[in-house]
Structure formats: C-alpha cells, structure tokens
N, C-alpha and C positions, 0 to 999 in steps of 0.2 A: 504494500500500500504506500501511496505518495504520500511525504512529509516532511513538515520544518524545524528546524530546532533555532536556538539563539544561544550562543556561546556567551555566558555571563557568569564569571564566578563569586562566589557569595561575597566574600571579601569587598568585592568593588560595587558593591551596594549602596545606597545613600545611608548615614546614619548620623547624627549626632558625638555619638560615642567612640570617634576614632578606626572605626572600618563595618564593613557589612557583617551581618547578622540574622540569623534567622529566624525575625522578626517581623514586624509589620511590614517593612520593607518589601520582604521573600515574599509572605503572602501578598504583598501590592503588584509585586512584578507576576507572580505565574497569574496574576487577574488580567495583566498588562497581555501577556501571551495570552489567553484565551481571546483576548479584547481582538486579536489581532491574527487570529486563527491559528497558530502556531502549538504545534501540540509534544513536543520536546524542549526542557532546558536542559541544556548541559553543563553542568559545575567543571572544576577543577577538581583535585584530591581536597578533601577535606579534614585532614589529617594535620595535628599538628606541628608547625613549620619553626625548623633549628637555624642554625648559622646559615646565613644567604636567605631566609626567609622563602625560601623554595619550600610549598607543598611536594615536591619529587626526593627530598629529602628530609625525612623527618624520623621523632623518636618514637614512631610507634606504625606499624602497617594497619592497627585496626582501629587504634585511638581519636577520636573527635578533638577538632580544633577547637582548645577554650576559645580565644578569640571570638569567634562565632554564634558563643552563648550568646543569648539577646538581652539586654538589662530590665527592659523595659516587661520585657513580658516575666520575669522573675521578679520586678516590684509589682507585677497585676496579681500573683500566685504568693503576694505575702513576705515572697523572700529577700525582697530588699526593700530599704526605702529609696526612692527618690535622691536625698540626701546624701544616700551614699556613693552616687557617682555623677549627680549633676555637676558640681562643682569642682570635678575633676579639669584636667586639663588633658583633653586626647589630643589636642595637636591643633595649628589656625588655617589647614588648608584640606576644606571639605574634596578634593582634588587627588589625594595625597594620603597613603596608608604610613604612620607612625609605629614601624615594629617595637624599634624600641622603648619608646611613651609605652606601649601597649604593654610588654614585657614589665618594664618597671612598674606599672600600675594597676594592670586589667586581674593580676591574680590579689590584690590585696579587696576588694569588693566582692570576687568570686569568691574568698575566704569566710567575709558574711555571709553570704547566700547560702553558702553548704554545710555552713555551721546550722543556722537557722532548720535549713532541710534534712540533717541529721538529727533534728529535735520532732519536726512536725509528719516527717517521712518514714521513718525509720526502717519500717517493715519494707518500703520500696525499695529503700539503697539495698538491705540486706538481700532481696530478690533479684536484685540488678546484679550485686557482687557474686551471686551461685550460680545466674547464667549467663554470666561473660566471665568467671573465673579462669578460664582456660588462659586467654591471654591480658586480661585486666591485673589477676594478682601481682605476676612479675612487672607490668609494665608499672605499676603506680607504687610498687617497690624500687625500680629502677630511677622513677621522677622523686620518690622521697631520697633516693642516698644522692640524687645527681645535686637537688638542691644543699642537701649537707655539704656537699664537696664543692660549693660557688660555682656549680654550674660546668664544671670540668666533665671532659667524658669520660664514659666508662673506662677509655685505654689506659687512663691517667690515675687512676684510683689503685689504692694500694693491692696489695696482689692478694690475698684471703678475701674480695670484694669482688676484683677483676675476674679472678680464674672462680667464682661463686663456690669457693669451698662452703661445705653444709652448713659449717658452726657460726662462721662470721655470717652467710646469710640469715639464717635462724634469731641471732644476735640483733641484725640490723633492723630486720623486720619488727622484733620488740622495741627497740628502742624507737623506731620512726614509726612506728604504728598509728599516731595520730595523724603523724603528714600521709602516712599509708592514704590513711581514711578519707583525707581531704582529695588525693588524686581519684580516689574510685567516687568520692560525691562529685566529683567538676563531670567526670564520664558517664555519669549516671544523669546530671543536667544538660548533658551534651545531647545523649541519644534519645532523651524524655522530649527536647524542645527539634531532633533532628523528624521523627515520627508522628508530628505533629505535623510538620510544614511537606514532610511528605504527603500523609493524611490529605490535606487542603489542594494540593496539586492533582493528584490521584481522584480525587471528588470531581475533578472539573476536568478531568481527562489529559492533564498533564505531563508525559511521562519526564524520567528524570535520568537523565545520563548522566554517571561517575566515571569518574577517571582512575587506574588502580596504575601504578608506577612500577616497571617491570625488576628493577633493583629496588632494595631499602639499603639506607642507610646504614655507615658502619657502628654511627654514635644512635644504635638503639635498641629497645628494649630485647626485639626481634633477634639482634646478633649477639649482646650478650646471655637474652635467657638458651637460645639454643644455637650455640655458638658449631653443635656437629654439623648442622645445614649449611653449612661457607667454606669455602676453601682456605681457612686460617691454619698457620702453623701451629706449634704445639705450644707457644707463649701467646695464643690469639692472636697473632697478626698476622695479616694477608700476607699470601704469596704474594697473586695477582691483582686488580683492581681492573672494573669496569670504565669501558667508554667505548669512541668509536673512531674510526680511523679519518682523515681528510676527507670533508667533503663541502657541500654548498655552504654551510654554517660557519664553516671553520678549516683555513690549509693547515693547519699544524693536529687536527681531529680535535675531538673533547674527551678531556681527563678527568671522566667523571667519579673517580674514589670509591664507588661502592665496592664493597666483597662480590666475589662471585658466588655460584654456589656448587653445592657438592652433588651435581646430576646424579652421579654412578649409586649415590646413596641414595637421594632422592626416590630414583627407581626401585630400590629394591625395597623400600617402603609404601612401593604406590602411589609414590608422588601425593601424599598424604599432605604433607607443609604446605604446598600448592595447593590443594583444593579446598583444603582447610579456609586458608586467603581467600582465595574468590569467591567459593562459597557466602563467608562472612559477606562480602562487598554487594554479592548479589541479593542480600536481604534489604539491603540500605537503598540498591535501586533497582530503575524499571530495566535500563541498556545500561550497560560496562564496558564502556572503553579501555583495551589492552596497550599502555603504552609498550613502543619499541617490542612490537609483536615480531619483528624477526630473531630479536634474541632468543626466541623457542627451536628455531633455525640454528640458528652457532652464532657464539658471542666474541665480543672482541675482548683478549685478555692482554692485558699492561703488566708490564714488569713493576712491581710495589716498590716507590721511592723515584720515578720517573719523573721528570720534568713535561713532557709533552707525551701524545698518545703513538709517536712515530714507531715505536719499539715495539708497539704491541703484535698477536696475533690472532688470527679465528680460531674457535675451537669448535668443536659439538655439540648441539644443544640436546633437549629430549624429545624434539620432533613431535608428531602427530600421537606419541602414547601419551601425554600428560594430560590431551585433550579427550581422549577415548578413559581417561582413569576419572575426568570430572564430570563426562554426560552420563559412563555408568554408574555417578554417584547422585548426580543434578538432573537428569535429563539433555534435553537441549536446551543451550544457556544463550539467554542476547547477548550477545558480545559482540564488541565492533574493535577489529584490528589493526591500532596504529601501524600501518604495511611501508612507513616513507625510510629514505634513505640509501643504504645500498641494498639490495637487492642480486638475488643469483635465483637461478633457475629452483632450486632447492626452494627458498621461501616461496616463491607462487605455488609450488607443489603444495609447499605447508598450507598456505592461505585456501588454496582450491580443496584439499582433505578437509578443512576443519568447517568449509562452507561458511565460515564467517565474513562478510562485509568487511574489504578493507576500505582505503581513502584515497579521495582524488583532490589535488590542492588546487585552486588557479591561476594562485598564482606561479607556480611552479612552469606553467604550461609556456610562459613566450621566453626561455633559455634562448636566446637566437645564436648559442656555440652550438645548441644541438642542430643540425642539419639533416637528422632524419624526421622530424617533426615528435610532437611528443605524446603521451600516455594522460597526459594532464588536459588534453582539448577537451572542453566539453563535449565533442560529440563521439572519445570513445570510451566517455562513461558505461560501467557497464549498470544493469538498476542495480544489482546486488552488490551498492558501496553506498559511501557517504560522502558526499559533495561540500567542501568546505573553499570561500576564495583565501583564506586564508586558516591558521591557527592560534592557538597560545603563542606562539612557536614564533609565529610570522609576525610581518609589521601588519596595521593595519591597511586599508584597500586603499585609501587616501597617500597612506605614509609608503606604501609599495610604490606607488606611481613616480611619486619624486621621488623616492633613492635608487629605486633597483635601474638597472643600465640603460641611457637614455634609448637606445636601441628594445630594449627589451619592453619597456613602458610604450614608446610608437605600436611596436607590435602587435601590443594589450588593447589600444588605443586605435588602431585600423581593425582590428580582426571582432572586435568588441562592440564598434560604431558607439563607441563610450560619449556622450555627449555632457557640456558641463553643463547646458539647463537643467538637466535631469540630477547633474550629477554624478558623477564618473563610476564613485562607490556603487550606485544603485545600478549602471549598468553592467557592473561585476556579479555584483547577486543577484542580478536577472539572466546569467549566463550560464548561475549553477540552480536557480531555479528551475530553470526549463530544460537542464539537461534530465536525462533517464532513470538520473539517481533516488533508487528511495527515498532515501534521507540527503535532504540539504540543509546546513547549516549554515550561519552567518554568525560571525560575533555582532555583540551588542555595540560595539565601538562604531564599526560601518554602517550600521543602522543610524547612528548619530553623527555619520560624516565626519568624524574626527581622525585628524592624524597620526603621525610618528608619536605626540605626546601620550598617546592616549596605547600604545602598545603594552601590552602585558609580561611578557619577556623576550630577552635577546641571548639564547643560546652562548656560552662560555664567557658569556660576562657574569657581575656583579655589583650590586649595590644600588641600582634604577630597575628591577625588576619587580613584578607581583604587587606594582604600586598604585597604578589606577583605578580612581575611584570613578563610578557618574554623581552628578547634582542632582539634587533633590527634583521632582518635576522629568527628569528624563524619560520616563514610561509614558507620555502623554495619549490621551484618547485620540490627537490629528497623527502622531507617528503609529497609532495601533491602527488606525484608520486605512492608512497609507501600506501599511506592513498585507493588512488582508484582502487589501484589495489586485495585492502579487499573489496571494494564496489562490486567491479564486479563478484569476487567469492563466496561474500555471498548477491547476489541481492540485494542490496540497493542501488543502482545508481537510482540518478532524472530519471523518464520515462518521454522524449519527448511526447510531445502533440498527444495523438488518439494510444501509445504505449501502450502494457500493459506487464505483466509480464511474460506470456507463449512468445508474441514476441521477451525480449531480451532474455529467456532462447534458443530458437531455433534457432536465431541470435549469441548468441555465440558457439553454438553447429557447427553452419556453419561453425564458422572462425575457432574452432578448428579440 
C-alpha cells in the first residue's frame, strides 16, 4: 500500500524546556500528520545519548532517553510542581538543543519526580522493575556506579568493577541501591509516558518508525554487562573497532569505535543477543529501521588504536541465519533496511532473502562522476523500498542544492524541472512522491524549506550535530493543508478500513 512518512525526531520538537518531549508537542504533531494525510512518523533512536550527543551511541540498546520525559505532563500526574522546573534555565535559543544545560540540570527535577513516584506508584515501578529486569537491573547498576565515578567509563573504573567480579558487584549494588532505584524510576517514567504517545498515534492510525543502531557503544551497559558478545581481549579491550572504509561521507572512511561482535558465538547461541534487541525495539514500534543493514553482510574491522579507518578490513557477517532465527521466533517482522553505502553483490542477495524494503536516496541520484546513470533515479525505484530525498545523514533539500557540486545540483535542477515559485524543496519530494515506492519519506526540515542550518547531522564530525530544533507554530493547519493535498494526487492518503486503492482512485475521478 502507498504511503508517507515525515522524518522528525522527538528531540527537535518545540518545547519550553530545553528540547522535545513526549508531550503535548508529540501528541500536536502526529494531529499535524493526520491533518495532513501522512500516516508514518519516523523518530531517530530514542535511546539515551553519551559523548557527541549521538542517539547511535549510547549507554544502553534498550534504555529511554531521560531527556524526552515531558515535564509538563509529570506536573499534570502530581509528580512535579511547576516550580520545579519553570525557573530553570534550558538555554535562550528555542532553535538550539543545550546537551549540556540539559545534563547539568534535567536529572536534578527528574530526581523529584521519581522520588514522588516511588511514594504514590510503588507497586508500578516494582512491576516495571520484574518485567524489564532482564536488561534494566544491570543497566541502572551500571548509570548508579558511572555517576559515582564522575561520569568516567566503565574502561576506567577500577578492575573488581571493570572485569564485574561477583563480590565488588554485589557490594556496589548495596551500597548504590538508592541511585539503583532512581535509574529504574526515570525508565519506568520513560516507557509509562513513551506508551502513551504511542497509544495516541496508533488511535488515529499513525504508524511509528524507530530507528535500532546496528553497533552499540563500547561505554555501555550492553558491553560491560555481557562483555562474551564482542570481540574484546581478555582485559576487555577491543581487538578491533567498527567503521567503514572511504567513501561519499568521508576519503579517509569513518572511525566509528564501536566493539564488534562475536558472530561465531552468537551463532551457536541462536543468535539469541540479536533477537532479544529487536525483538524489544519491535514492541516500542509499528516499522524498525535497521541501521547499516549491510553489516549482516560483513563488516569493516579496524585495527584498535588506529588513527583513521584506512587499515581496516571486511570480515563475515551472519548472513541470512540471524534473520530466519528472528521470524522463527517473531514471525514476519517490519523492518526496513538501511541498504546505503558500499554494497557487493552478497548484500543484495542478503536484502533480496530477507524481502525486506531497503532505501532509495535522491539525492544520491545526480553523482555526475557516475557515467553509467544511477540506482537512485526515481524511476528505478522499485515499490518494495523506501523513498527518502534525503536522510538524518544528509543535508537538507535546500542545503543539498547549494553545497553538493554545482554540476550535480544543475542536474537535480534540469532532470527535476525544480522551479523556485514552487520551491525547489517541494519539487524534490514530489519526485519521491510519485515515484513507485511504498513508502516515501520527507524530513520535516524540507517541509519547512529550511536549509544547511537546519540539518540534523554531518557524518565524522562533531559538536553541531542532533541540534535542530523547529519553533513553536511549525505544524501549521496551511502547511498540513499543502502536505495533503500531494497525498491525494500522488495516492498516499491513509485508506479507510475495507478501502483500497482503485476505490479512492474512482472516488476522486467522481468528485472531479
């Protein structure tokens, strides 16, 4: 079935309070998508985000971003006052995500709250704590000793802590047992206020795309509680580390530091660790996007202590069993295959086994060094993908046009019949609207014709990423207007219950 999504992640929400939430906001915007016929939102990971403020590396694979509690709806439910966080200072540019304000401040209010919810909830946290135990106890053990330690990572922590001998964890757990308490009350307000705004979305026929990050992080819960899943030596430290070799992003590759993992084990476990994870993430949404879906393919392995990714090599991945060990556990799962990058004949196999939806980008399509034409035209979409002009990843549609090679943008720009009355943006995602694809996507920033500023990240950098917000008012009723009025002419309007797609093509044949 035809259909739209809008790439918006919760973070860049409007709020008061120093970043988005899943709050009135959340529920304003998926109103804003229905307003506007669009029946997919797509977040980012949700997961909470460490050094570099990246959702792709964080201290937990299953953990809820504080952050993203909502304050407001926690002083509706008793748990705060007002007081306690009006006055605060989140930062003087509603534009502008403040990690740090946020770090320094956002846990000392969330500490009233879960105080409070530990007195008038009780029975809920302790039901919440028995059914995410599995990976909640270690991780909210892991956030109690990291705060004891200033914030150091686990590498750094003295070695009866590091290497989790029984007695010092046992030890740590009593004595941090109260901060224990406080991590498992913030994830118990995490996933109480995430199943709500799910709820609300899912009511109005909203499906909700997550995003799962194909490595974690080495500073987390994930590597130190089950440190046999990675390829670490026998002191926990990686042999090798994750990235990827040179390519459009980057001539030197990206040195991305994660651990690898231990396939050979994996396997003879049934790739249990694996479906465990997606499993979880598939409860949380409707479609799960697989980042860096060729790493199931073979991954790129770095020599640990590298300077750049030039030294690395391919290895084996676990191929099409990990995917046949989670439909015999799941069924058939939505999942949609980040497929970009390099590519060999092997991952299309993979992608074509697993019959999952990979991605088509647009702007990828006018390279004018390739001279055999590309993969990315919209017309050799095939329907079973997902049609994006852009990503996270990318600049926005505005911000592509001016940077990428003036050769390349002409291209866009003839082949497109992009017009600036209209709008140049708008005649990019009318390129991937009308192509064949299922699912097309748009981020939220092209919708609002914004540029380079307004880009969400820039691959192997730091410190200007995951920082765009929208202003309050950006969801308007004339841009939901305008947004459904492209649904209707290129079929992607939600179909009504027992509708299909020849009845509204002849239903609007009627009214015109």
């Amino acid at each position: 079935m035809r259909s739209s999504g809008v790439l918006m992640p919760v973070t860049s929400l409007p709020s008061p309070w120093g970043v988005g939430t899943m709050g009135e906001e959340a529920r304003s915007f998926v109103d804003f998508l229905v307003r506007a016929g669009v029946s997919v939102w797509q977040v980012l990971p949700i997961v909470p985000t460490s050094y570099g403020d990246s959702p792709y590396q964080s201290f937990s694979t299953y953990a809820g971003n504080p952050y993203l509690i909502d304050l407001d709806d926690l002083a509706a439910e008793g748990l705060l006052d007002p007081a306690d966080y009006e006055g605060v200072d989140w930062g003087d540019d509603p534009e502008r995500v403040d990690y740090g304000r946020l770090y320094r401040q956002r846990f000392d209010v969330l500490r009233k709250a879960v105080r409070r919810f530990g007195i008038t909830n009780a029975a809920e946290l302790d039901r919440f704590c028995d059914v995410e135990g599995s990976w909640l106890n270690d991780y909210a053990l892991f956030m109690a000793i990291k705060e004891s330690h200033g914030g150091a990572p686990w590498t750094e922590w003295e070695d009866d802590l590091r290497l989790r001998r029984t007695r010092a964890v046992a030890e740590a757990r009593l004595e941090l047992d109260e901060e224990v308490r406080f991590w498992q009350g913030v994830q118990c307000l995490f996933f109480r206020q995430w199943g709500r705004l799910r709820s609300y979305a899912t009511e109005r026929g909203v499906r909700i795309m997550g995003d799962l990050p194909f490595y974690v992080a080495e500073d987390s819960a994930d590597v130190w509680s089950r440190p046999e899943q990675f390829q670490l030596d026998d002191d926990l430290r990686p042999r090798e580390i994750a990235g990827v070799p040179p390519d459009g992003f980057s001539d030197i590759g990206q040195l991305w530091g994660n651990p690898l993992f231990t396939w050979d084990r994996m396997r003879d476990e049934g790739y249990v660790w694996w479906c465990d994870r997606i499993s979880f993430q598939l409860k949380l949404y409707d479609i799960l996007r697989i980042d860096h879906f060729r790493g199931f393919d073979s991954y790129f392995a770095i020599p640990a202590g590298a300077k750049t990714a030039a030294g690395g090599r391919w290895r084996k991945g676990p191929g099409i069993e990990l995917f046949r060990a989670l439909e015999e556990r799941e069924g058939r799962c939505d999942i949609v295959a980040e497929d970009l990058g390099y590519l060999t004949p092997s991952v299309y196999q993979l992608l074509e086994d697993s019959g999952f939806p990979g991605m088509r980008v647009l702007e990828f399509a006018f390279d004018t060094r390739d001279g055999t034409g590309s993969a990315y035209l919209p017309y050799r979409y095939p329907t079973n993908c997902v049609a994006y002009v852009g990503t996270h990843d990318n600049d926005t549609a505005l911000g592509w046009l001016e940077t990428a090679p003036a050769e390349d943008a002409a291209l866009a720009r003839e082949y497109l019949h992009l017009d600036p009355a209209e709008g140049e943006g708008w005649g990019m995602m009318r390129a991937i609207w009308a192509s064949a694809a299922d699912l097309a996507v748009v981020q939220m920033q092209d919708l609002l014709g914004l540029g380079s500023e307004a880009r969400i990240n820039t691959p192997s950098t730091l410190g200007k990423n995951w920082l765009w917000r929208a202003l309050p008012g950006f969801d308007s009723d004339e841009l939901a207007a305008r947004v459904h009025r492209q649904m209707e002419l290129y079929h992607r309007l939600p179909l009504t219950e027992g509708q299909s797609l020849c009845q509204v093509a002849a239903e609007k044949d009627e009214e015109d």
